[in-house]
C-alpha positions, 0 to 999 in steps of 0.5 A, spaced: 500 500 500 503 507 498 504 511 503 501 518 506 501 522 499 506 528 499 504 535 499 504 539 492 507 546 492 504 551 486 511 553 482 509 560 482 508 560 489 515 557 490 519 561 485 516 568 489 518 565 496 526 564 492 527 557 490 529 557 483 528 553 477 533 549 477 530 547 484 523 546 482 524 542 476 529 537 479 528 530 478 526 529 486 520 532 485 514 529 480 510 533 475 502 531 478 499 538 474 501 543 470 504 549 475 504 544 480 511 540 483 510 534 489 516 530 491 515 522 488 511 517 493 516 511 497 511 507 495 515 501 496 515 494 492 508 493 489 503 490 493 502 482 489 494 481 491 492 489 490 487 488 486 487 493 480 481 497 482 484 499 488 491 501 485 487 505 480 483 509 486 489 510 490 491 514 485 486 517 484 487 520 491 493 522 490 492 525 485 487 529 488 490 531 494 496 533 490 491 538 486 488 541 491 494 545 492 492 548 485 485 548 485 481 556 485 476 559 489 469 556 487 472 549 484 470 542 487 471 535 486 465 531 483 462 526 479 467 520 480 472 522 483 468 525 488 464 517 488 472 515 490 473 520 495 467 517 499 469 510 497 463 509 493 462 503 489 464 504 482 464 500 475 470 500 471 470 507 469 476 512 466 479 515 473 486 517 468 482 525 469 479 529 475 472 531 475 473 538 477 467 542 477 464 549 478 458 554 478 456 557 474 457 562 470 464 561 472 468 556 466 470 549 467 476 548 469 481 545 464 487 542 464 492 536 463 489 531 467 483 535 468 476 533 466 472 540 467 464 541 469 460 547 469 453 546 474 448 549 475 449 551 483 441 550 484 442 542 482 449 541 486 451 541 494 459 542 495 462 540 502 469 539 505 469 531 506 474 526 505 481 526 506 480 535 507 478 536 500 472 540 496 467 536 493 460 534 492 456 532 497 455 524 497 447 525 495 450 530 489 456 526 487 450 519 486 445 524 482 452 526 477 453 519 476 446 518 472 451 521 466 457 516 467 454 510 469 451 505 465 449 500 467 442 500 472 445 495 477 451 499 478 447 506 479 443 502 485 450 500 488 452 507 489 445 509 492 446 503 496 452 505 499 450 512 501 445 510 505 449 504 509 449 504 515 456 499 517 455 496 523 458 490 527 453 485 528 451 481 534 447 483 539 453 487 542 454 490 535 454 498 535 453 502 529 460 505 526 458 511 523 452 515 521 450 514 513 453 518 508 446 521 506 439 518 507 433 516 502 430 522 504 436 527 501 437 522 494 430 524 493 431 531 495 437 530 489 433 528 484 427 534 485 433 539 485 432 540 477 432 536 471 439 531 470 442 526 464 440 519 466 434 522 472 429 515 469 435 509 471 436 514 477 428 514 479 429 506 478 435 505 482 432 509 487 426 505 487 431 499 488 435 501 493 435 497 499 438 498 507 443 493 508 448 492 502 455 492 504 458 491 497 457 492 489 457 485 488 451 484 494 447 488 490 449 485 484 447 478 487 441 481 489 438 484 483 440 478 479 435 474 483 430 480 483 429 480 476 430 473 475 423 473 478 425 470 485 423 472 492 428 478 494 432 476 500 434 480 507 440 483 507 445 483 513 442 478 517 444 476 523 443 468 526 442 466 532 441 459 535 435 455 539 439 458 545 439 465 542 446 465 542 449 468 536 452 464 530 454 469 525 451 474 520 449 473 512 449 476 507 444 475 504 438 470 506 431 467 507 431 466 514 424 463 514 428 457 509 434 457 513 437 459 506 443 463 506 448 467 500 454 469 502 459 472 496 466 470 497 471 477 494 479 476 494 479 476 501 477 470 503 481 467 498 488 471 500 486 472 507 489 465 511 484 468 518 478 470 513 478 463 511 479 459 516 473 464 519 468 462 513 470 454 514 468 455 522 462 460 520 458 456 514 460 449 519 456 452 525 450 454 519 450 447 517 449 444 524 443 449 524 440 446 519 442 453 514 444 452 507 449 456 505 450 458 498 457 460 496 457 466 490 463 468 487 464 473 483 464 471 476 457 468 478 455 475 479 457 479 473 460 473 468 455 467 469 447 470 472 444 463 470 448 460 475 447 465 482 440 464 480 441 456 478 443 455 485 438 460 488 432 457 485 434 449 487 435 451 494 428 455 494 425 448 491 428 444 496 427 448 502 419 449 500 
């Protein structure tokens, strides 16, 4: 994992408190933006289970934090790049460019690295948020994405994540934190004017559910949705007869005794989260719950066998 970004420095402001050229264009230092110098990151040797996903968004941080020193009154982060710096779910998008956005009448920022926006102000809501920076608001940067976003499932996975509220589960859980926004302020959003993309924002807003840890989980759970099956509880927590608590489930049909878990690179790679989900689905099994393990190809390459699998466990339990 890389380390703390380095702060960048405007070369103007450089040079007028007396360092000179030579000093600012030395090879120590990076060149992340035009007018920009920031000294090179000691990332240390590439991490070899970073998934790419979450190389691409570290960069993206970076390269924020790094702009930030350049950025002028009135300028913000939005679009994708604010849905990274909430550490909102994303598809595979092009993350190359910062979304920088402004007001109107003023124009839209431009640049190398750069991808410019001029708002209507009635229509976005800016705040200091993550890492310190300028940016949209997380129900704002949702609304944005109905324009760069595709895919309906994926525009239910953001809502879904804005309206998360993580906790840990168990009878002793506690909340970790409040929601970024609730349904209330996403609906505020969409009467704020008219947006690129408001029908599939209308329905993902429609579809948007309490309890969604992840995009594959929403995934996994529209699939089943759609595909004319009964939609399942999300984050469900499992006792025994005794009232003694077991363990939480992704998703479920608890009447049925029914569970779907969806197994990411982390319970592959991490020796601990292994051996948790072997003792896990073996005291699920005692209790007489059916575990169905999903991976992710299931969900985003192979539906018809998430929904296989699902079925014959709903005939079976029925």
């Amino acid at each position: 994992m890389t380390t703390e970004p380095p702060a960048a420095f405007r070369v103007a402001d450089a040079r007028r408190d007396g360092m000179t050229r030579r000093q600012v264009d030395r090879a120590e230092l990076e060149r992340p933006f035009t007018g920009l110098r920031a000294a090179r990151a000691d990332t240390g040797p590439a991490d070899p289970d970073a998934h790419p996903a979450d190389v691409r968004r570290e960069a993206l941080i970076r390269a924020a934090r790094q702009f930030a020193a350049h950025m002028h009154e009135g300028e913000f982060f939005s679009h994708a790049t604010a849905a990274v710096l909430w550490g909102l779910p994303l598809p595979a998008l092009d993350l190359t460019e910062l979304d920088v956005a402004v007001c109107a009448p003023s124009r839209a920022p431009r640049g190398r690295g750069v991808r410019g926006h001029q708002l209507a102000g009635a229509q976005v809501t800016a705040v200091s948020g993550a890492h310190g920076l300028r940016m949209t608001s997380p129900a704002s940067t949702w609304a944005q994405l109905g324009r760069v976003v595709r895919h309906p499932y994926d525009l239910t996975a953001v809502a879904d994540a804005v309206i998360l509220v993580p906790r840990i589960a168990g009878p002793f859980g506690r909340v970790l934190r409040p929601p970024l926004a609730d349904v209330a302020d996403l609906e505020r959003e969409l009467r704020r004017g008219r947006r690129i993309g408001i029908a599939a924002l209308e329905e993902a807003l429609l579809r948007t559910r309490h309890g969604s840890v992840s995009r594959p989980e929403t995934w996994c759970r529209l699939t089943i949705v759609d595909a004319g099956l009964p939609e399942p509880v999300l984050d469900h927590d499992v006792y025994d007869d005794a009232g003694q608590f077991v363990a939480c489930v992704d998703l479920a049909y608890p009447g049925l005794r029914i569970a779907i878990e969806y197994e990411g690179d982390h319970h592959r790679v991490d020796l601990r989260q292994w051996n948790r989900d072997i003792a896990k689905h073996d005291r699920l099994a005692e209790l007489g719950w059916r575990v169905i393990r999903v991976t992710r190809s299931m969900v985003f390459d192979e539906p018809g066998v998430l929904i296989g699998r699902v079925r014959s466990a709903l005939r079976a339990r029925a």
